[in-house]
Phi, psi and omega in degrees: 000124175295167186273322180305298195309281160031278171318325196270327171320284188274018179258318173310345199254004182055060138205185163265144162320291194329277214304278195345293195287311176323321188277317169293330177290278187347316186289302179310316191287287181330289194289301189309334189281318179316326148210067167315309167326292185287333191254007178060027163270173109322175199257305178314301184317301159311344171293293170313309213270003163239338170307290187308317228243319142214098180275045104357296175296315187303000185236019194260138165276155181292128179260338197231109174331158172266141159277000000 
């Protein structure tokens, strides 16, 4: 699969490659902070290992209600 059809698949769905993967991190950062509590991570631990990995996100505003 070319990377342009790639693009054009999820420009037919009224999004981006970008906005996708921005979103699937948001979600993983979101359920690992949820359960964070149980597994004895921090709010830092969680931060690094999806923050670091794309700080995209860290300049992204929340779009999504808070639980």
């Amino acid at each position: 699969m070319s990377v342009r059809y790639l693009h054009k698949l999820f420009q037919l769905e009224g999004a981006t490659v970008g906005e996708w993967i921005r979103t699937q991190r948001l979600e993983r950062c979101r359920r690992d902070l949820l359960r964070s509590p149980a597994l004895g991570h921090g709010i830092a631990t969680v931060a690094r290992r999806w923050v670091s990995s794309a700080p995209a996100i860290s300049a992204v505003p929340s779009a999504r209600p808070t639980v």
